[in-house]
C-alpha positions in Angstrom: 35.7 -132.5 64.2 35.6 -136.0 65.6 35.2 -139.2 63.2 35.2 -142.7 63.4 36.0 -145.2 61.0 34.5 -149.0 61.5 36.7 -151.5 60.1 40.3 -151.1 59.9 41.0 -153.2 56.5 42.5 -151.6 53.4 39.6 -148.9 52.7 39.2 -148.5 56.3 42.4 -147.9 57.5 43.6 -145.7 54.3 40.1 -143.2 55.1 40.9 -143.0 58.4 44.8 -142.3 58.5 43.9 -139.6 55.3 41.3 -137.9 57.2 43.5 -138.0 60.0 45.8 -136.0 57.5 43.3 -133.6 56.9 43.5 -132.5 60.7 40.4 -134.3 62.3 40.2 -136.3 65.1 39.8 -140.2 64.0 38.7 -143.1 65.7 39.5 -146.2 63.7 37.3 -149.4 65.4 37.6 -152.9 64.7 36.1 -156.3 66.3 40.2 -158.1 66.0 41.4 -157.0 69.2 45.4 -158.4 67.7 44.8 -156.1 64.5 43.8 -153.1 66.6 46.5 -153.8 68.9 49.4 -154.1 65.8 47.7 -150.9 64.7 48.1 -148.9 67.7 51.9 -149.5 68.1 51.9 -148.1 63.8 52.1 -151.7 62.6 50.2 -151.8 59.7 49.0 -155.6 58.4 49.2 -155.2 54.7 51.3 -153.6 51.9 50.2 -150.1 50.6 53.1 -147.4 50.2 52.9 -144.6 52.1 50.5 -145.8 54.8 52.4 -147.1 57.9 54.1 -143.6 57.7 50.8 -141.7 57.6 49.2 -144.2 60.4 52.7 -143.4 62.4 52.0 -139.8 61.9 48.9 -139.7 63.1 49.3 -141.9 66.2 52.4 -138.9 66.9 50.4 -136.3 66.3 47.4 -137.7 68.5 44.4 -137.4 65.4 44.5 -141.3 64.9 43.8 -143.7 67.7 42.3 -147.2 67.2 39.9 -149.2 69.7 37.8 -152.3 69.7 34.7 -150.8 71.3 32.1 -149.5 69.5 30.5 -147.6 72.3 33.6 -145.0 72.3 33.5 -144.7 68.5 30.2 -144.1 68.3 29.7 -141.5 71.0 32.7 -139.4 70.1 32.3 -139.1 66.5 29.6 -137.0 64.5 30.1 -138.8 61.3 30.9 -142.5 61.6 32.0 -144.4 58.7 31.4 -148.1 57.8 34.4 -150.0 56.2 33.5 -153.3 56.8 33.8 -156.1 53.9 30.8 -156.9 51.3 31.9 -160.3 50.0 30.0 -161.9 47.0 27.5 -164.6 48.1 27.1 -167.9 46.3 25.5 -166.2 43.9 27.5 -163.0 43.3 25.2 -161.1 45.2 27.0 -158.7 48.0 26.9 -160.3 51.4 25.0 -157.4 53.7 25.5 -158.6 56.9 28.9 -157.3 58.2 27.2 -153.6 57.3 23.8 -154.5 59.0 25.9 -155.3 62.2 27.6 -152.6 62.3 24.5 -150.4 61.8 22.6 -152.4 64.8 25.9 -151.9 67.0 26.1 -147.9 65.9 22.2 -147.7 66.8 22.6 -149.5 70.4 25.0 -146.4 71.2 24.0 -143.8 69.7 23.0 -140.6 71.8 22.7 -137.7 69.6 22.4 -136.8 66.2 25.0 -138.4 63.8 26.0 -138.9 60.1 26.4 -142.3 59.2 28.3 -142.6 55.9 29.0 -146.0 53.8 32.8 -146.6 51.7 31.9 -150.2 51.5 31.0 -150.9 47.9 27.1 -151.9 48.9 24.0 -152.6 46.4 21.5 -149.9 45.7 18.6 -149.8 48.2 21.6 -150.9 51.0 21.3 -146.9 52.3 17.3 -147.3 52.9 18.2 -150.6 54.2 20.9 -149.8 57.0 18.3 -146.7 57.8 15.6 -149.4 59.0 18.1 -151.5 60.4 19.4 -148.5 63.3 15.8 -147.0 63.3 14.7 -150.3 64.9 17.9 -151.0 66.5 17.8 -147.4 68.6 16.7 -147.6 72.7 15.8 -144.3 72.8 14.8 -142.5 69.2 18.2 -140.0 67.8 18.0 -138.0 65.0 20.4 -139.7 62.3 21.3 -139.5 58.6 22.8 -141.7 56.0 25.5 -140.8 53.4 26.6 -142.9 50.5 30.5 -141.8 50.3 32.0 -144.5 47.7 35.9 -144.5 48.2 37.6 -144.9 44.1 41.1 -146.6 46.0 43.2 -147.9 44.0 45.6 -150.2 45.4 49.2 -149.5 45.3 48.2 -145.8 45.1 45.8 -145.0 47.7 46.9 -142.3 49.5 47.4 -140.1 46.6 43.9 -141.4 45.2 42.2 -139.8 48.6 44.5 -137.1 49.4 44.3 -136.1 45.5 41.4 -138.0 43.6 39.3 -136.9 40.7 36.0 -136.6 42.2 34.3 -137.1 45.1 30.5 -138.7 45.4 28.2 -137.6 48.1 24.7 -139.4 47.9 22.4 -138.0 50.8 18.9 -136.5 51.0 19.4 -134.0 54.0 20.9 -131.0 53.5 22.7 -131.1 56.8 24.2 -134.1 56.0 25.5 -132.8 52.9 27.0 -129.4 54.5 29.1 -131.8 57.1 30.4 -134.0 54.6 31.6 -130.6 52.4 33.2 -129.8 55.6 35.2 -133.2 56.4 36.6 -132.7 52.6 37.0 -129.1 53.2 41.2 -129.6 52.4 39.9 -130.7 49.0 38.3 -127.9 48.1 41.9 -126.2 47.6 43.3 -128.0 45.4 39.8 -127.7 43.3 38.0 -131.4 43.5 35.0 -132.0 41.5 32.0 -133.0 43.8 29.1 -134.9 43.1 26.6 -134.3 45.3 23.7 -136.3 44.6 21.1 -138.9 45.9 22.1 -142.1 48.0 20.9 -144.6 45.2 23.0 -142.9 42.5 26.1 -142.5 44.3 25.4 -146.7 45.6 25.2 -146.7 41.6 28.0 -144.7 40.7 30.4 -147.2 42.7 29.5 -150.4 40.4 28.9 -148.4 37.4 32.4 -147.2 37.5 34.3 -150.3 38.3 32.2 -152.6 36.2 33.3 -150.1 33.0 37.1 -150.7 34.1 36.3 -154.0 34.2 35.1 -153.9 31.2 37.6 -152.2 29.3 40.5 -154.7 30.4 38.1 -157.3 28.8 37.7 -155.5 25.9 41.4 -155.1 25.3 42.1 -158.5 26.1 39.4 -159.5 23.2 41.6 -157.5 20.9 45.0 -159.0 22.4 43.4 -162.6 21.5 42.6 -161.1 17.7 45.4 -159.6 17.2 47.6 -162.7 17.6 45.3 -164.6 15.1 45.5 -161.7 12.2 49.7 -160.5 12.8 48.6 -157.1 14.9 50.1 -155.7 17.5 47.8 -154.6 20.6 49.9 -152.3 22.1 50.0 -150.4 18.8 45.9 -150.5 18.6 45.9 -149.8 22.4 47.7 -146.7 22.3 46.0 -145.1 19.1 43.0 -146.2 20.8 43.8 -144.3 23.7 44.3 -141.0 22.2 41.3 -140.4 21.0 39.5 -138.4 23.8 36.3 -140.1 24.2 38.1 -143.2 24.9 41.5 -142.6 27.0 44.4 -144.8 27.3 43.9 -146.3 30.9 43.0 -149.7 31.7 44.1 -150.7 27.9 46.9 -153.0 28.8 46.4 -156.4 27.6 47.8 -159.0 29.9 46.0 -162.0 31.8 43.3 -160.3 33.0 41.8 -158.4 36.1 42.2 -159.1 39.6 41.8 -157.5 43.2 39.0 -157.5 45.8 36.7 -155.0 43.4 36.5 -155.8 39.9 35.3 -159.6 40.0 32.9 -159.0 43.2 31.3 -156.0 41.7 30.9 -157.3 38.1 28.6 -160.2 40.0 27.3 -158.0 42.7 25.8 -155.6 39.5 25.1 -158.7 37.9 22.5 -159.6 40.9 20.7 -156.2 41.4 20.1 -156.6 37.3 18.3 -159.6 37.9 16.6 -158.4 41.1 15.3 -155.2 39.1 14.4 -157.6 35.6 17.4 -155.9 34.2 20.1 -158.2 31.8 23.5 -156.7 32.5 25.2 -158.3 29.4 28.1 -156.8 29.4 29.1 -157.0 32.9 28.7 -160.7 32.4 30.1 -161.0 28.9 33.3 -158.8 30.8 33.8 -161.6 34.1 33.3 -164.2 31.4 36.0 -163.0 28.9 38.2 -162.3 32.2 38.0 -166.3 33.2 38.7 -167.2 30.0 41.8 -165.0 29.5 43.7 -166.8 32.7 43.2 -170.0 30.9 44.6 -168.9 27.8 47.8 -167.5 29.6 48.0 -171.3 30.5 47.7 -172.4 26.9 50.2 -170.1 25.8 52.5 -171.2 28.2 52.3 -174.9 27.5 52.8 -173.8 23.8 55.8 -172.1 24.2 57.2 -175.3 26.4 56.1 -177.8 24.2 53.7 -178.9 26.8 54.0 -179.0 30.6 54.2 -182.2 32.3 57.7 -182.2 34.1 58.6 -178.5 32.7 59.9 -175.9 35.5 58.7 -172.6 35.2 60.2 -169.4 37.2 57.2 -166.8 38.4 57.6 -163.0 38.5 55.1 -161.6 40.3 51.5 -163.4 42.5 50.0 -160.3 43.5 47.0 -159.3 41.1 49.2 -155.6 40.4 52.4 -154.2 41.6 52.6 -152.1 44.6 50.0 -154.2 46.9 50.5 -157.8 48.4 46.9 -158.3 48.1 46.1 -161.5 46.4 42.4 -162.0 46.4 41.3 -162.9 43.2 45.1 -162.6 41.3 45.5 -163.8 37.5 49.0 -165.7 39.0 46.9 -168.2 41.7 44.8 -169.2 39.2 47.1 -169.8 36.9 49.8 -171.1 39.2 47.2 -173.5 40.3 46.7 -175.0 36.6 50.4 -175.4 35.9 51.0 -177.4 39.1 47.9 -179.5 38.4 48.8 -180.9 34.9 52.5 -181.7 36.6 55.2 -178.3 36.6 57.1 -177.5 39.1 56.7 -173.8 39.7 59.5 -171.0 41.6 58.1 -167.9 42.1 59.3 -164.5 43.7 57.2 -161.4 44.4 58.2 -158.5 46.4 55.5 -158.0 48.8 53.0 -161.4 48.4 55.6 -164.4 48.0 55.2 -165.2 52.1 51.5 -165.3 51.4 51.1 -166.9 48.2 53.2 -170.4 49.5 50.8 -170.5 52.5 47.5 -170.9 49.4 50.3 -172.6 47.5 52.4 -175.2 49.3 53.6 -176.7 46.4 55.1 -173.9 44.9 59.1 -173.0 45.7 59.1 -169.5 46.8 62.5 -168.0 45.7 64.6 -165.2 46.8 64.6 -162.9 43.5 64.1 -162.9 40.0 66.9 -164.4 39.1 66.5 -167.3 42.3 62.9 -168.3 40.4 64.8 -168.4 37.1 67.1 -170.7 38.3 67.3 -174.2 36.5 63.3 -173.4 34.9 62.4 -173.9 31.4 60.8 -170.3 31.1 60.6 -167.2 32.9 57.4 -165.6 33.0 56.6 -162.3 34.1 53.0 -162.3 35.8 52.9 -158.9 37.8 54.8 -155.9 36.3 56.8 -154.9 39.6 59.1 -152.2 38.5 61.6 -154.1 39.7 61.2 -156.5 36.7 61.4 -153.8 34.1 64.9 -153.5 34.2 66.4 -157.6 34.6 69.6 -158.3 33.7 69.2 -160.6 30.9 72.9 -162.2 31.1 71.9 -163.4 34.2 68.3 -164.9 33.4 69.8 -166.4 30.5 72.4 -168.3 32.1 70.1 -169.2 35.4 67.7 -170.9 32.5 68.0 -174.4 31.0 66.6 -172.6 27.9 66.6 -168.5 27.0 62.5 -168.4 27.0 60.9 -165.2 27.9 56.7 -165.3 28.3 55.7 -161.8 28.9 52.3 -162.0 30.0 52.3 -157.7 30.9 53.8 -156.5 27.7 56.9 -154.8 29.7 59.6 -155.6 27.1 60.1 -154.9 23.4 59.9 -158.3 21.6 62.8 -157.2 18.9 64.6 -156.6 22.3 64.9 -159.5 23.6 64.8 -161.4 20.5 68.5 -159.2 20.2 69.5 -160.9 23.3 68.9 -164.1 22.5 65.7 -165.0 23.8 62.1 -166.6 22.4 60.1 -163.6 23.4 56.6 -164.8 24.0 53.9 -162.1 24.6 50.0 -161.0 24.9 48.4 -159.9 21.8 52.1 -159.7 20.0 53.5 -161.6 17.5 56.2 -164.3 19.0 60.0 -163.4 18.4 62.2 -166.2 18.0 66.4 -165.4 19.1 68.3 -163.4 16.7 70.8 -165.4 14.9 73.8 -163.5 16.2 72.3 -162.8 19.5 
């Protein structure tokens, strides 16, 4: 079967080098002639593991090609998928009109019956929407359906979440449509994937519902985090009982300085909107972005506690991306923060494995260093901002001596406060009690 993918970005690229996995014949298209042409010698423009070696594969094995014009991807494919950006509007609302252009180019081309499926993250309504947009848009009238296929990527593990993932949502109201989409996903079917198979508005739904509960439970946890310093608790104790019990789980309990990324912000406000254009208060999706902005500004204040204030401090930086394992820093806890702490007068080095060349372009007054133990280097406190498993295991001889003074701020809960207390350190974390150095240490 022949499919085309439009829009080459992170969802975009990873759908169309998996299905190309899966055996089928993929057309990825994309309007930046320089991206398309770094895709089609296997370059890939961003960090994800696993995914230049799957593009490579599929450029070898002749199932993956890219292109820039529209015309061939719509008129080889029978199921063309849109993976085009949905950026929040001033108001938080999702911005449409990347998807509507894409549905009036598909409609100019189109010469036969095809299956137009969304993985952008779009509003409810967006699917009877982008059906009036390529009704009107056709020269000559085609049959066509629409398909609301929401991707659940995670980044840093997003081949495995769509060669392997725990469900997959199939919103359509032809049965047609419905039996080729079973088809594309057929390899799924092996290893026994739950499907939901549903109508469009639900799975549109399904989407925001999902993240905006994530969301919501990083909020939560940080809530606790915040208590639990006040009253002498310890949050990764109350996390983890929390997490065994069933009903509640243990994921997305990790207290830290809050949630990042190009989902969780934009769909918390995006839900936010359709709420407000259906009469509906959504609370706690606003109570959940609100608690998140608040957390990055308590990581500041805990840092300028720990220093004794900030003005002329150094602080060393571990980690800018908003997790480990992407270099994607749209709407990261570290910019933010980063930002704050150069404002009221630190000077800041930083090092992270995939987003450092990045980060100093938004952040020119930041030192990008070579390592962990290069940001370390003559600062008044190490703080570990992104848990990189590469920070997991430092050797502490080393930060010690590469600090003016042995202060640890932990602001992802990695190490065991009596730990580095032992070594000698003033362990400093979220939701913990503060360890000062042992006396022997």
């Amino acid at each position: 079967m022949n499919i085309s993918v439009i829009g080459t970005g992170y969802v975009g690229l990873v759908t169309g080098a998996c299905f190309a996995e899966f055996g089928l014949n993929v057309v990825c298209m994309d309007t930046d002639a320089r991206r398309i042409e770094r895709l089609e010698k296997g370059d890939v423009p961003f960090y994800e593991p696993g995914l230049t070696e799957l593009v490579s594969k599929g450029l070898r094995e002749h199932h993956l090609s890219f292109t820039t014009d529209i015309a061939k991807a719509v008129d080889q494919a029978l199921v063309i998928f849109i993976a085009v950006g949905t950026p929040s509007r001033a108001d938080g609302s999702a911005d449409l009109s990347y998807v509507e252009e894409v549905g009036r180019g598909i409609a100019r081309h189109m010469t036969g019956y095809k299956v137009i499926a969304t993985k952008s993250t779009v509003p409810v309504g967006t699917g009877e929407k982008l059906r009036d947009v390529i009704a009107a848009n056709q020269p000559a009238r085609c049959r066509f359906d629409i398909v609301s296929n929401p991707e659940f990527l995670r980044e840093g593990s997003a081949i495995e979440d769509f060669l392997r993932p725990n469900r997959v949502v199939i919103g359509a109201d032809s049965p047609e449509a419905v039996a080729i989409m079973r088809d594309l996903y057929r390899p799924l079917y092996l290893i026994e994937t739950p499907f939901v198979v549903t109508d469009i508005p639900s799975a549109e739904m399904i989407k925001y519902a999902s993240n905006a509960f994530l969301a919501t439970k990083v909020s939560f946890i940080n809530e606790v985090a915040n208590l639990c310093e006040k009253v002498g608790a310890d949050v990764q104790v109350v996390a983890k009982a929390m997490g065994l019990d069933r009903r509640i789980g243990p994921k997305f309990l990790h207290a830290g300085p809050g949630f990042g990324g190009s989902c969780f912000p934009k769909d918390l406000a995006a839900l936010v909107q359709i709420g407000e254009q259906a009469e509906q208060e959504m609370d706690i999706a606003k109570s959940a972005a609100r608690i998140n902005e608040r957390q990055r500004l308590l990581m500041v204040e805990k840092i300028r506690t720990a220093l004794g204030g900030l003005k002329g401090k150094t602080i060393g930086l571990l980690g800018l991306s908003f997790k480990p394992n992407t270099n994607d820093l749209r709407e990261a806890p570290a910019l933010a923060i980063v930002e704050k702490l150069l404002a009221e007068g630190c000077q800041v080095r930083a090092y992270d494995p995939a987003a450092l060349e990045e980060a100093t372009k938004l952040l020119p007054k930041m030192t990008p260093c070579p390592d962990a133990y290069g940001a370390a280097e003559g600062a008044d406190a190490l703080v570990l901002m992104t848990e990189w498993n590469q920070f997991r295991n430092l050797d502490f001889d080393q930060v010690k001596k590469a600090l003016r003074r042995p202060l640890f701020i932990d602001l992802r809960n990695v190490y065991e406060p009596e730990r580095l207390a032992a070594l000698g350190f003033h362990y400093v974390s979220v939701g913990r009690p503060a360890r000062n150095p042992k006396p022997d240490a």
